[in-house]
VEXDREN-2710 file (C-alpha; in Angstrom, 1 decimal):
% VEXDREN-2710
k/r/px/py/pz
1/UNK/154.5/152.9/104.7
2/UNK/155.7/151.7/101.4
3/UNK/152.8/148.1/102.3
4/UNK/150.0/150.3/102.3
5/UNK/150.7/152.4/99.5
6/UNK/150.8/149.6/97.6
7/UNK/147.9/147.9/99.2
8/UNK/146.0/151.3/98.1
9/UNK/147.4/151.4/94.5
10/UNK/146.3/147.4/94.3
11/UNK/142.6/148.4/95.7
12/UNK/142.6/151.8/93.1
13/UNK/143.7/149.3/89.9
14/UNK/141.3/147.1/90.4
15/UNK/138.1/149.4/91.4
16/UNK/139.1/150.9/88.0
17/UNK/139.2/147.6/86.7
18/UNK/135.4/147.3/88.0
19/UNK/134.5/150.3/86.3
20/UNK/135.6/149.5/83.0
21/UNK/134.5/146.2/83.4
22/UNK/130.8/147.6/84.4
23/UNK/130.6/150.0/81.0
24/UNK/131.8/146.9/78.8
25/UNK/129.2/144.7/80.0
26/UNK/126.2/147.6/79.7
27/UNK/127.8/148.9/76.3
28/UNK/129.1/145.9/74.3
29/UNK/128.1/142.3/76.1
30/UNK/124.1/143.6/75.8
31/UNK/124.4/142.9/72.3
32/UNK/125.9/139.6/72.3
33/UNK/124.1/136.4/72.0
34/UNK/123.7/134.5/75.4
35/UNK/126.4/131.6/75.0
36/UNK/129.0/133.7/74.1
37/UNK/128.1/136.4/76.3
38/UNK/128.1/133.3/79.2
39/UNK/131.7/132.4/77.5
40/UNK/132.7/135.8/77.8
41/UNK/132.0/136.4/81.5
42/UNK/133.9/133.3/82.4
43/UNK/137.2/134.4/80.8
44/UNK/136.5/137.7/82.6
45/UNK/136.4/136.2/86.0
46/UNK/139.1/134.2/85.0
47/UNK/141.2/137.0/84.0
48/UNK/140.3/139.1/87.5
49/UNK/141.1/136.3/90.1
50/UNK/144.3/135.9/87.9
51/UNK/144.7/140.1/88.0
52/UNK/144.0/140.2/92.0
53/UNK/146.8/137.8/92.4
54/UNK/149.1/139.7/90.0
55/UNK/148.6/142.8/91.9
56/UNK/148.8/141.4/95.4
57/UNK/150.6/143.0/98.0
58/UNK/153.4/141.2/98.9
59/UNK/154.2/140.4/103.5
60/UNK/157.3/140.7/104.5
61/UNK/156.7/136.9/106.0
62/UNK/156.4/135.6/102.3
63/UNK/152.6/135.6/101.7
64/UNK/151.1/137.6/99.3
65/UNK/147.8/139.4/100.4
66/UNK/144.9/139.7/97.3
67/UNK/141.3/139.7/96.3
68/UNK/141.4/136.5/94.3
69/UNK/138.0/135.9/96.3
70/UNK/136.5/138.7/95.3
71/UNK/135.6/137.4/91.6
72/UNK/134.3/133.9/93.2
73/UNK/132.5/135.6/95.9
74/UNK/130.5/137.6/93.0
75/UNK/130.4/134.8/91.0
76/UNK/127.9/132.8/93.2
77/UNK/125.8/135.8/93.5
78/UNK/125.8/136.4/89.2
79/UNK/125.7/132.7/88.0
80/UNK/122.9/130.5/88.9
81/UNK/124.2/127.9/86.8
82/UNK/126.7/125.7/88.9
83/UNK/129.1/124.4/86.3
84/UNK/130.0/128.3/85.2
85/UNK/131.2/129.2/88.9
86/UNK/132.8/125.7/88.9
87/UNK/134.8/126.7/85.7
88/UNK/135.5/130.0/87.5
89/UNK/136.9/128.9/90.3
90/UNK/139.3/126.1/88.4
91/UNK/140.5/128.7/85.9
92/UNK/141.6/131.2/88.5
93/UNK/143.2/128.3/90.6
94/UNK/144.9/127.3/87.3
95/UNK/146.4/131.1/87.0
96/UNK/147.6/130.9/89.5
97/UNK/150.5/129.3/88.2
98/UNK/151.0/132.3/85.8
99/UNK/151.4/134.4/88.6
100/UNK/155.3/133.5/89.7
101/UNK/155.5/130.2/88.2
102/UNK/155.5/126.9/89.9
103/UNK/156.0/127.2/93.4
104/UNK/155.0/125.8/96.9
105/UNK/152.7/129.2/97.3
106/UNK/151.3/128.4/93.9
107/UNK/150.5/124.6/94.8
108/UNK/149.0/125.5/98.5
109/UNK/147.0/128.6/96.5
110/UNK/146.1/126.7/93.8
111/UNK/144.1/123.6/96.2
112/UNK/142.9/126.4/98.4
113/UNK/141.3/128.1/95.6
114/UNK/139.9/124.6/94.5
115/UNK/138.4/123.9/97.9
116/UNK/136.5/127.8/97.0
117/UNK/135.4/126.8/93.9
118/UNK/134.0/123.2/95.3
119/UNK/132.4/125.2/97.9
120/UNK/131.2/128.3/95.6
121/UNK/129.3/125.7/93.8
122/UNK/127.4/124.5/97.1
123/UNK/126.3/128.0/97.8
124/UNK/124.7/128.4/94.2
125/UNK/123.0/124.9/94.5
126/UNK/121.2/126.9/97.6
127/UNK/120.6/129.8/96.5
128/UNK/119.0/128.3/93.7
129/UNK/116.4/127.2/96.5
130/UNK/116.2/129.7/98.5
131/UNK/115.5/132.2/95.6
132/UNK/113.1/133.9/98.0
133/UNK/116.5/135.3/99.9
134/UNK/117.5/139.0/99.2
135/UNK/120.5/139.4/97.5
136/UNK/122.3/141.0/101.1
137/UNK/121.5/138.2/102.5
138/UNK/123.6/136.2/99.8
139/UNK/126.6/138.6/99.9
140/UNK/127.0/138.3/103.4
141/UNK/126.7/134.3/103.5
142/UNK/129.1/134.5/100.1
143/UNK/131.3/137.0/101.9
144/UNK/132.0/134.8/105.0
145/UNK/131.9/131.5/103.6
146/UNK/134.9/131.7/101.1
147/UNK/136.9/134.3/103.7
148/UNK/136.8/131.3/106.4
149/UNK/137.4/129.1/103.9
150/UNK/140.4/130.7/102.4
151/UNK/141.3/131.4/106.1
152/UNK/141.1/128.1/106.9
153/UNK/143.2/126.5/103.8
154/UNK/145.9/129.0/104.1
155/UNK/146.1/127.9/107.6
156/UNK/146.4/124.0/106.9
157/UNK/147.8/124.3/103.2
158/UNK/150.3/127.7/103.5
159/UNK/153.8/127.8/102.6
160/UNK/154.3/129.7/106.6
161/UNK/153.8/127.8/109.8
162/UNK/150.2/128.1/110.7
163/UNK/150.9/129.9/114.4
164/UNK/152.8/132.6/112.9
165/UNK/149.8/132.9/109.8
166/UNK/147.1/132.7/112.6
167/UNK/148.4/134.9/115.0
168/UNK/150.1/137.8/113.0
169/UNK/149.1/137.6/109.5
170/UNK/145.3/136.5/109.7
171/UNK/144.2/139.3/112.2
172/UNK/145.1/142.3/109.8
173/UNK/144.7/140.4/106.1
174/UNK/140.7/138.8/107.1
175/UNK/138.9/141.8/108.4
176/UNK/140.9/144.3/105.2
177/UNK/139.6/141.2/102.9
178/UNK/136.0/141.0/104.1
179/UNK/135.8/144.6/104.7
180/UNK/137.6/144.9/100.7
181/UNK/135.1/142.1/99.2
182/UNK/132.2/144.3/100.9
183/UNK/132.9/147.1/99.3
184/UNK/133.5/145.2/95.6
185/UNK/129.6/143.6/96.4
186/UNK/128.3/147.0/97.1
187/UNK/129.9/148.8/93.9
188/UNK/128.9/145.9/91.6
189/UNK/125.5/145.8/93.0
190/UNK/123.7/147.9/90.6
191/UNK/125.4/145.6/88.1
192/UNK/123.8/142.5/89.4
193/UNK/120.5/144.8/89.4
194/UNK/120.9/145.3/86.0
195/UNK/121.7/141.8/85.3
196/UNK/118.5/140.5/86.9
197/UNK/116.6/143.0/85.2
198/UNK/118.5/142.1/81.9
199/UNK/117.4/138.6/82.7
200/UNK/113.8/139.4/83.4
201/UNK/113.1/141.7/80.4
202/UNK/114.9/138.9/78.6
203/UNK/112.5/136.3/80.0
204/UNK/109.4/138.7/79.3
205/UNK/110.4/139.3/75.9
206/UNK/110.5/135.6/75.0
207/UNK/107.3/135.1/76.6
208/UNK/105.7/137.3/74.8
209/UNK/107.4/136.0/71.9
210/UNK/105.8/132.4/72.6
211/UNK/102.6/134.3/73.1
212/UNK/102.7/135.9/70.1
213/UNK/103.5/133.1/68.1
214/UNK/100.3/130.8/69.7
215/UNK/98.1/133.8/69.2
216/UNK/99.0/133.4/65.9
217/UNK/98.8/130.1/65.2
218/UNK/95.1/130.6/67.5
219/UNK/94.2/133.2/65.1
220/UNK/95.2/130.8/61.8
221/UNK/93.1/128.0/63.3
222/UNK/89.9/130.1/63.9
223/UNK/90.2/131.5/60.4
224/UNK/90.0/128.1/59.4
225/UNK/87.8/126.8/61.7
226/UNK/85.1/129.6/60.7
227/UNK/86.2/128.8/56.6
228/UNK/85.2/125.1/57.8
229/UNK/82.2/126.2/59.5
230/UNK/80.9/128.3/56.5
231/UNK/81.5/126.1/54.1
232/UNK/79.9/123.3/56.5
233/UNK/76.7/125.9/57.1
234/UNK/76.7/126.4/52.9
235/UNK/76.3/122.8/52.7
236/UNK/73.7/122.5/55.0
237/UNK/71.7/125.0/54.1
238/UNK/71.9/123.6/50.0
239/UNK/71.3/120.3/51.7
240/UNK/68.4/121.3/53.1
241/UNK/67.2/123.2/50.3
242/UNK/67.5/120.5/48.3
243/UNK/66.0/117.8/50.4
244/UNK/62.9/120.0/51.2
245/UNK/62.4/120.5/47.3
246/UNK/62.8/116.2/46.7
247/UNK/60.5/115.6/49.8
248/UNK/57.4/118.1/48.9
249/UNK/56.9/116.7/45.3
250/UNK/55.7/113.0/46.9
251/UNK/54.5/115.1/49.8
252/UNK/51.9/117.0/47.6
253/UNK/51.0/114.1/45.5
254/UNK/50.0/112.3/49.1
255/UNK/48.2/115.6/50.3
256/UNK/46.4/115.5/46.5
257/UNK/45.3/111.9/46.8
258/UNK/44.2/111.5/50.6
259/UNK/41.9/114.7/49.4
260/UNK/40.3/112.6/46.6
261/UNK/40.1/109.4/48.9
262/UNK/38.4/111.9/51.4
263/UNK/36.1/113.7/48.8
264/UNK/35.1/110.4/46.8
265/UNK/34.4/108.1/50.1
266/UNK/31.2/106.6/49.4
267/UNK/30.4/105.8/52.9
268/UNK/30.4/109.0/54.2
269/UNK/32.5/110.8/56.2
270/UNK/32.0/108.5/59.1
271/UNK/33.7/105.5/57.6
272/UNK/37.2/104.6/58.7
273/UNK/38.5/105.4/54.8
274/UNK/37.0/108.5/55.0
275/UNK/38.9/109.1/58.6
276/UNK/42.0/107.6/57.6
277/UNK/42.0/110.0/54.7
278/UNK/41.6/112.7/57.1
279/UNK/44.4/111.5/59.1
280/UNK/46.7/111.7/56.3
281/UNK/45.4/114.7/55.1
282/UNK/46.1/116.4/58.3
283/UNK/49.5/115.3/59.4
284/UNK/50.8/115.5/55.4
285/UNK/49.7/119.4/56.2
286/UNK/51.6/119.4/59.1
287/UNK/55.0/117.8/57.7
288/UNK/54.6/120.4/54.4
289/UNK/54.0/123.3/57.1
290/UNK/57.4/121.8/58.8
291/UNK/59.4/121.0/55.5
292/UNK/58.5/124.6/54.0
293/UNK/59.5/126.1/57.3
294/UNK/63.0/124.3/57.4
295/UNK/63.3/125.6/53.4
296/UNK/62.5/129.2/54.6
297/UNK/65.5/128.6/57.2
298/UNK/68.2/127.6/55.1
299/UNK/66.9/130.0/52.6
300/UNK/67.6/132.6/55.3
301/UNK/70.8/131.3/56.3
302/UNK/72.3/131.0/52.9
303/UNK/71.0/134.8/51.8
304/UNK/69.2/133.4/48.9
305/UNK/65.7/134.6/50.4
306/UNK/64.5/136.5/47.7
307/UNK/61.8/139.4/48.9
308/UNK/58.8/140.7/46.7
309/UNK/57.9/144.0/47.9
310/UNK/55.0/145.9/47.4
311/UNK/51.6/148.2/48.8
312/UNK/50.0/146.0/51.7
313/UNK/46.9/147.3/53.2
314/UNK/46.9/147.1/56.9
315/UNK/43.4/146.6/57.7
316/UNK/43.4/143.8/55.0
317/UNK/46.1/141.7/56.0
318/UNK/44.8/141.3/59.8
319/UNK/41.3/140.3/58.8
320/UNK/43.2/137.7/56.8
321/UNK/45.1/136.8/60.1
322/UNK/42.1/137.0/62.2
323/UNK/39.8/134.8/59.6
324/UNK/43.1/132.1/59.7
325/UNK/43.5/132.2/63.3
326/UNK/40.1/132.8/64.6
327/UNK/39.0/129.1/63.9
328/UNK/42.1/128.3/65.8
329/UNK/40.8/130.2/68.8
330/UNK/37.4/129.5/69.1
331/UNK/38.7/125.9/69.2
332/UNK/40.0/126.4/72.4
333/UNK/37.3/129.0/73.8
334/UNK/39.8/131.7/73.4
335/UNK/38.6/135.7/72.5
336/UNK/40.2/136.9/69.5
337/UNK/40.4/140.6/69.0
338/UNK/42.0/142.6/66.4
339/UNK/42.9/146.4/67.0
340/UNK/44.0/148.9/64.3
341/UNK/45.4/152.3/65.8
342/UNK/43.2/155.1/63.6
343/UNK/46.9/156.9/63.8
344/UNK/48.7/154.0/61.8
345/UNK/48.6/154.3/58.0
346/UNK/46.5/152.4/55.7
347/UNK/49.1/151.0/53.5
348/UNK/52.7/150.2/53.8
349/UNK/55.7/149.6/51.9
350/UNK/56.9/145.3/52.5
351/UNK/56.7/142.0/51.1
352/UNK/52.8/140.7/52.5
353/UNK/54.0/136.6/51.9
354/UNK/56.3/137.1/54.8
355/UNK/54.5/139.3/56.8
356/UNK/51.7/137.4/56.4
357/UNK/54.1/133.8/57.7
358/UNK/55.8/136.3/60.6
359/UNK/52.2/136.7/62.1
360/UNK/50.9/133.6/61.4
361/UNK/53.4/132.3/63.5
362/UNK/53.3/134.6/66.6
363/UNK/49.3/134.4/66.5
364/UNK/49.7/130.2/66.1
365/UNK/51.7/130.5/69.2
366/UNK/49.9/132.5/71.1
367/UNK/46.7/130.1/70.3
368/UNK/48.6/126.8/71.3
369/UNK/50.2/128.2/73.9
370/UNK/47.1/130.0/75.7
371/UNK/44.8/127.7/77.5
372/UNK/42.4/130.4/78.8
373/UNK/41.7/134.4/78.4
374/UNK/42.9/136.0/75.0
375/UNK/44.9/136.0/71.9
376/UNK/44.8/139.9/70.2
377/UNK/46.7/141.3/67.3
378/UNK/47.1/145.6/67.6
379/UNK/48.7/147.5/65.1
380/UNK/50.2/150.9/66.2
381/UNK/52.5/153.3/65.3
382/UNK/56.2/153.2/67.1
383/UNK/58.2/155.5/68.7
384/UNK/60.2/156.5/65.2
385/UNK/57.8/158.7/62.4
386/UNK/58.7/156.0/59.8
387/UNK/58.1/152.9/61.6
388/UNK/55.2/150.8/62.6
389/UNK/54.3/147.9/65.0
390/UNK/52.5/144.5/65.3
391/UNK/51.9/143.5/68.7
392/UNK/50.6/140.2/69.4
393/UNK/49.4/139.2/73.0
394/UNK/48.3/136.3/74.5
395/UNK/47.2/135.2/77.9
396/UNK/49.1/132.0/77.7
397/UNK/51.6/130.0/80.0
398/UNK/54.6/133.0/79.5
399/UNK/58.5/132.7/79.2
400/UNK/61.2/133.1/81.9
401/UNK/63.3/135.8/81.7
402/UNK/66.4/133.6/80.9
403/UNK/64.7/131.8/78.4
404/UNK/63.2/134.7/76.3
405/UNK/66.2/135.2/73.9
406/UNK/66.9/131.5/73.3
407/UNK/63.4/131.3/71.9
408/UNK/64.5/132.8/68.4
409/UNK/67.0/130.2/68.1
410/UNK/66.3/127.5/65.4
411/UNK/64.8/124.1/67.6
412/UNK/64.5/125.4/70.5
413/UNK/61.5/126.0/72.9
414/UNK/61.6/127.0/77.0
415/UNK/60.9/123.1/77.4
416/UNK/63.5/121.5/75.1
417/UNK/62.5/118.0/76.9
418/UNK/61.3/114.9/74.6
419/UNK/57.7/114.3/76.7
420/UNK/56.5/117.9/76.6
421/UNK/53.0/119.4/76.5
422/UNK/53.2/121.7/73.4
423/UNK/54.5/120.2/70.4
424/UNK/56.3/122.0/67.8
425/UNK/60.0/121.6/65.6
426/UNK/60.6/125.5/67.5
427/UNK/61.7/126.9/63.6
428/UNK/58.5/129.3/63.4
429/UNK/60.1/132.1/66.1
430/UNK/63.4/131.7/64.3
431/UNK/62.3/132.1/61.0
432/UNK/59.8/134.9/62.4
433/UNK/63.3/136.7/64.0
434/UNK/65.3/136.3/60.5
435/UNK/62.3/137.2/58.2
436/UNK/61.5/140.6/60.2
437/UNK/65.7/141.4/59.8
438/UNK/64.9/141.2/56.2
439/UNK/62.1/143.5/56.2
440/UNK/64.1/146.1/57.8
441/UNK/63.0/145.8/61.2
442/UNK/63.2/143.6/64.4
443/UNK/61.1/141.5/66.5
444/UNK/61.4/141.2/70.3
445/UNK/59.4/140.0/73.1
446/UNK/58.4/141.0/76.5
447/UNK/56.9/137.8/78.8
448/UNK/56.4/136.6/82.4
449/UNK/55.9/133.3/83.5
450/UNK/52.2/132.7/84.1
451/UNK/51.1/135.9/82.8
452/UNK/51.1/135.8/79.0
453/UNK/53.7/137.1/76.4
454/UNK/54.0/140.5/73.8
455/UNK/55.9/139.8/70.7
456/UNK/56.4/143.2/69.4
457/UNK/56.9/143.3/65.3
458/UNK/58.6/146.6/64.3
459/UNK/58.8/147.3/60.4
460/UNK/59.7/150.6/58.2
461/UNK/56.5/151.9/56.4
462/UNK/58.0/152.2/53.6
463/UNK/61.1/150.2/52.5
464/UNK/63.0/153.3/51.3
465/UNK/62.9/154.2/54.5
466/UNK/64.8/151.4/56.4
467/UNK/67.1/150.7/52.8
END
């Protein structure tokens, strides 16, 4: 009777030993960096293999019955680090000489518990592949694996002869250890729950850590990349500036004197100086037209537009349109109508230079890009009291849907390709888009392929109104 009260005191001191050891780890190891917390753990194992053998029952036969498995069965199931369970195992083999001293048990106890440790460090190696297995799974291979081990060195290595160990020892002292080591898995199992999770949140945390940190090194790098990219855009545009200021001066003196070679032509107009004059004439025109537009852009892009504003009569700035574009259409047997809702006001509130460029462009467009039908200009009133709107219309070759917003970028038309039909540097939509921003209002367009395009110009009546 006296064997099993003992063997019941053992199993109560070292469930309480559990417990304790279960609010230490939740209430002070948490806290603790993660080598010394590693360091810590070891000793602790150390200390309950060495604990288990201290409280061991003790056979009448000699033997002395414990859980030192108990803290290397666990082990393999906490520790996925090899070397740690290795240093486990060793250290409790070593105390086991500080249980009674030096002593044929300790020697035989002490390799037995070696062979555990050797073989503990196997079982890690596979769970460590085999991550996908559930931790029952684990305990039970853990469970059996150093039992029949142990089993198995007492029986070669014991101080008793192995018939009496195997035949009335082994039968009572297996099952009450495996059944013993069960129930030490299952009360430590929220334990290694909360070490997993411990683990992940760790993990998670120091991800997030890293992805904090590269968001902010991302976020440091686009601030200076867009720094790098204004100050590039700051020089371009005072590049540009510049360069369009140095190249109209020689520009204008050409323009000047192809105009007197032209004029002054004694032949006539039908000699080749009088043509070649024309020639220049012509395409100088054209490259001013393309150096003042590429001015008005960077002007636009570096804020340094500067708008006059003033009374504009509406009837008088689209016979101006229609007497600049009008020649342009009848060159191309295209009609040319101009329509004035009698609802829109006579005069409005805006700078005429740009409206006057805006629908120069749209209506030059619509001329070069209409081969037949009609080119119209109607002013009517929009859907807001205070604003009003330009529509220009054409009968021309029309836009894809996919297309229609890249048209207001700078250098681009629908066909970007080098041998194309319709030539043109695509800045007169892009400056159009900008200028109409700066006169309060907007400028979209509405096309189908085939079937002719709408560029609708909205703008405030008056400026007080949109400013």
């Amino acid at each position: 009777m006296s064997y099993y009260i003992a063997f019941f005191t053992y199993i109560s001191i070292l469930i309480t030993c559990a417990y304790l050891f279960n609010l230490l780890y939740k209430n002070v190891f948490q806290n603790v960096s993660g080598v010394f917390k590693n360091v810590l753990l070891i000793v602790i194992f150390i200390f309950s293999g060495w604990l288990a053998m201290k409280l061991g029952v003790q056979l009448t036969e000699g033997p002395v019955f414990d859980l030192r498995v108990v803290p290397i069965i666990f082990a393999t199931l906490m520790f996925r680090n090899p070397w740690q369970v290795l240093v486990i195992g060793l250290g409790i083999a070593a105390a086991r000489y500080g249980v009674n001293g030096i002593s044929p048990n300790a020697v035989t106890g002490s390799i037995n518990i070696t062979i555990l440790a050797a073989a503990s460090v196997g079982l890690v190696l596979l769970y460590k592949r085999k991550q996908h297995w559930s931790y029952r799974l684990k305990a039970t291979i853990s469970l059996l694996t150093i039992n029949i081990l142990q089993v198995s060195g007492i029986a070669i290595f014991g101080a008793v002869s192995r018939e009496t160990y195997l035949k009335q020892i082994m039968p009572y002292t297996l099952p009450l250890s495996i059944i013993m080591g069960a129930f030490f898995i299952f009360i430590i199992y929220d334990f290694y729950k909360e070490q997993l999770l411990s683990e992940e949140l760790r993990f998670k945390n120091s991800t997030l850590v890293t992805q904090k940190q590269e968001l902010i090194d991302t976020h440091r790098e686009l601030e200076s990349k867009a720094r790098e990219i204004v100050r590039s855009s700051k020089y371009k545009s005072d590049f540009l500036s510049n360069m369009s200021h140095e190249l109209r001066t020689p520009l204008n003196s050409i323009i000047l004197l192809s105009e007197l070679i032209r004029d002054h032509e004694e032949t006539g107009e039908h000699s080749e100086n009088h043509q070649y004059a024309q020639i220049i004439n012509s395409s100088s025109q054209e490259l001013l037209r393309i150096i003042n537009d590429i001015l008005d852009l960077s002007k636009v892009e570096a804020g340094k537009m500067d708008m006059d504003w003033g009374e504009i009569s509406v009837e008088d700035i689209t016979q101006l349109m229609y007497h600049q574009i009008a020649p342009l259409a009848n060159q191309k047997n295209l009609v040319m109508q101009v329509v004035i809702n009698e609802k829109v006001p006579a005069l409005i509130v805006s700078d005429g230079l740009r409206l006057n460029q805006i629908l120069r462009n749209l209506l030059s467009n619509a001329v070069k890009f209409t081969e037949y039908g009609s080119v119209s200009l109607e002013v009517t009133t929009a859907a807001e009291p205070d604003m009003i709107m330009f529509l220009v219309k054409d009968t021309g070759i029309g836009i894809d849907e996919e297309y229609q917003q890249l048209v207001f970028d700078a250098f681009l038309q629908e066909d970007s390709t080098i041998n194309r039909k319709y030539e043109g540097t695509g800045l007169g939509l892009s400056i159009s888009y900008q200028l109409a921003k700066l006169l309060g209002g907007d400028l979209t367009l509405k096309s189908k392929k085939g079937e002719g395009s709408e560029f609708s110009l909205r703008l405030p009546i008056n400026k007080q109104s949109r400013f």
